[in-house]
Short mmCIF file of the C-alpha atoms (twelve columns), coordinates in Angstrom:
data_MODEL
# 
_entry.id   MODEL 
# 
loop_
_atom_site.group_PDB 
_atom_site.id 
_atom_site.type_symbol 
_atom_site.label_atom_id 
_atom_site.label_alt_id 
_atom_site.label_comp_id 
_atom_site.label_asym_id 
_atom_site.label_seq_id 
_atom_site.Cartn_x 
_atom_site.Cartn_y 
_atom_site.Cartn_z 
_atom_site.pdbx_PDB_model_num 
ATOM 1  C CA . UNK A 1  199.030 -85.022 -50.081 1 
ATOM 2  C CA . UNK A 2  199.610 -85.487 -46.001 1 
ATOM 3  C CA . UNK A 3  199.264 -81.568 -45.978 1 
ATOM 4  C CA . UNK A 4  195.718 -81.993 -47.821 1 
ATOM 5  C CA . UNK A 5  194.960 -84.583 -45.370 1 
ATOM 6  C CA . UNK A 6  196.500 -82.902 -42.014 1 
ATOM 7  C CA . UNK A 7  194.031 -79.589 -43.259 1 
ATOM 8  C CA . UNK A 8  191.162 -82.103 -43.466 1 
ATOM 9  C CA . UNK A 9  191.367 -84.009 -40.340 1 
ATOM 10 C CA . UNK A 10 192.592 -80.224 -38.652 1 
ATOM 11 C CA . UNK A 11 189.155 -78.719 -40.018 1 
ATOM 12 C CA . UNK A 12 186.963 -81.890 -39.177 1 
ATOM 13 C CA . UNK A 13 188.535 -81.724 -35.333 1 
ATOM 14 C CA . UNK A 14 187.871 -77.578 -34.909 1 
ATOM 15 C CA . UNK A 15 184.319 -77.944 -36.593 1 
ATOM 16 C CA . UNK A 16 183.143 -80.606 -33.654 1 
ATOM 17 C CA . UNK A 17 184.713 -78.004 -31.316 1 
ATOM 18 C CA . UNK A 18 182.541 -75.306 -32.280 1 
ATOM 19 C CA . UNK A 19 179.197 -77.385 -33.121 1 
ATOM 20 C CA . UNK A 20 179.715 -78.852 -29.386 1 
ATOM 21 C CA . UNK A 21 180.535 -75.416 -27.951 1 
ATOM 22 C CA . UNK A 22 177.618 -74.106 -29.763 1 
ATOM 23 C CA . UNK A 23 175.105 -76.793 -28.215 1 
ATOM 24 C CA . UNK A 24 176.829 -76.079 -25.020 1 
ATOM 25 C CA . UNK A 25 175.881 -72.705 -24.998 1 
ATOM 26 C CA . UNK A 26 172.431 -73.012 -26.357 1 
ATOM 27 C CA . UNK A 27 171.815 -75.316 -23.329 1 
ATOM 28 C CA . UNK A 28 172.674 -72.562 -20.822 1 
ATOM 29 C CA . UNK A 29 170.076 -70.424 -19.171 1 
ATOM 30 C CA . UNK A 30 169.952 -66.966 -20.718 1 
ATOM 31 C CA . UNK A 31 171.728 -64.197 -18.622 1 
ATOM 32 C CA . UNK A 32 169.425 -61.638 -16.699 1 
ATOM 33 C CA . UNK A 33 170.595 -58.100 -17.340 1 
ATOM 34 C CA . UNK A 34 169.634 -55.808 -14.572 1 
ATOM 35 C CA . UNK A 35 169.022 -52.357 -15.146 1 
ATOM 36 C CA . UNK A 36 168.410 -49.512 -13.076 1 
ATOM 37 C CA . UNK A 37 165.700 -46.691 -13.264 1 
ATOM 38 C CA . UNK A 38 165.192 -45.388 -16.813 1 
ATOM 39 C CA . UNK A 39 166.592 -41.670 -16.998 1 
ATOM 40 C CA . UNK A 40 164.313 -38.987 -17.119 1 
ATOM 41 C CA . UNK A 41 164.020 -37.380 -20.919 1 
ATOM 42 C CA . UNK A 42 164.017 -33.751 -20.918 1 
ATOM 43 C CA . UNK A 43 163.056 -32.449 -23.704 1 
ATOM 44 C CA . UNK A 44 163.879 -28.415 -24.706 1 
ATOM 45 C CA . UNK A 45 162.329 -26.225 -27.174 1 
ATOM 46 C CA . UNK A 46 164.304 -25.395 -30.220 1 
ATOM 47 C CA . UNK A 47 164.325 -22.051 -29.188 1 
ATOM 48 C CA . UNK A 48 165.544 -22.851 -25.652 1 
ATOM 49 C CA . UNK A 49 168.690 -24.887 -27.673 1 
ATOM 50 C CA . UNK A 50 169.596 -21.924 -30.187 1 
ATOM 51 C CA . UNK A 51 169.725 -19.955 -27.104 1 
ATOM 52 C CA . UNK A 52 171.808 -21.751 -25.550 1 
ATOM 53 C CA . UNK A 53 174.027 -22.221 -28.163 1 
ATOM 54 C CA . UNK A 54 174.391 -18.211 -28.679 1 
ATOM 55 C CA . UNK A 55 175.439 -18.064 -25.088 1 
ATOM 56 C CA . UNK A 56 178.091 -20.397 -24.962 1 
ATOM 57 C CA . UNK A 57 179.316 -19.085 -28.265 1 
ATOM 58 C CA . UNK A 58 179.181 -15.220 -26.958 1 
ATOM 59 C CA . UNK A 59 180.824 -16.258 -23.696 1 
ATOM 60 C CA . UNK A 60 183.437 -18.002 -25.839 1 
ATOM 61 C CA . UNK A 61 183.997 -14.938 -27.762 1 
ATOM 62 C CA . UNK A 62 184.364 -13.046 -24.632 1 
ATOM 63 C CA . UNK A 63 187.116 -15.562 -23.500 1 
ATOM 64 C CA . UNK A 64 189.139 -15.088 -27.067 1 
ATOM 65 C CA . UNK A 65 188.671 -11.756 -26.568 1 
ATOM 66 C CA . UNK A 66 190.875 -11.648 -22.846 1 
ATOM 67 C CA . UNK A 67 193.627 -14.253 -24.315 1 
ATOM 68 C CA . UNK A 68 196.495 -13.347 -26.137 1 
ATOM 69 C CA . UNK A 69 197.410 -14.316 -29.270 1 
ATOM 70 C CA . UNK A 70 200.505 -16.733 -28.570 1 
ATOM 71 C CA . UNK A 71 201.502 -16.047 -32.181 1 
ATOM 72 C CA . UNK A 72 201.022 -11.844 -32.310 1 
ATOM 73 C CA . UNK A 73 204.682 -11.638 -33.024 1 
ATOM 74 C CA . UNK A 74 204.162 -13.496 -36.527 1 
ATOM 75 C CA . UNK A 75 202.157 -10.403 -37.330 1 
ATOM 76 C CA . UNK A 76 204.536 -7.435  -36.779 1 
ATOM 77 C CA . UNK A 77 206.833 -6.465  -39.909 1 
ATOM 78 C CA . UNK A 78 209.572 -5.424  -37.770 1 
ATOM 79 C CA . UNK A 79 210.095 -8.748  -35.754 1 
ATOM 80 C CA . UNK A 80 213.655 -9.683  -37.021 1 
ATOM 81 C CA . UNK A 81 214.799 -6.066  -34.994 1 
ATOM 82 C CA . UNK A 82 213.414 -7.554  -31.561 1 
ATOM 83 C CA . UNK A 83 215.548 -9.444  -29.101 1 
# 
């Protein structure tokens, strides 16, 4: 029964807290948020974006082409023989 009543009294006590911190913040001027220039919007052609897109992904290619493969060895049938 005193732990019914201690949750009462407990709930009570923390709902003035938040109705007065409420009314406290209602009573506050509102904050100014102050923003720059708006960015400019570019706006590109869907051809323009598909051929950009095939460049990047040809010069990628061209990249995997000049690396190595770190895992070539996994490929060659006589790789317990090497050192």
């Amino acid at each position: 029964m005193f732990e019914y009543l201690g949750a009462l009294l407990g709930m009570h006590q923390a709902d003035g807290i938040i109705s007065s911190a409420q009314a406290e913040e209602s009573s506050q001027k509102p904050q100014v948020v102050q923003m720059g220039q708006p960015r400019p919007v570019y706006r590109v052609s869907r051809e323009q974006r598909f051929e950009a897109i095939r460049k990047r992904f040809e010069r990628q290619l061209e990249e995997d082409k000049n690396t190595p493969d770190p895992h070539a060895d996994m490929w060659d049938k006589d790789w317990i023989n090497k050192p």
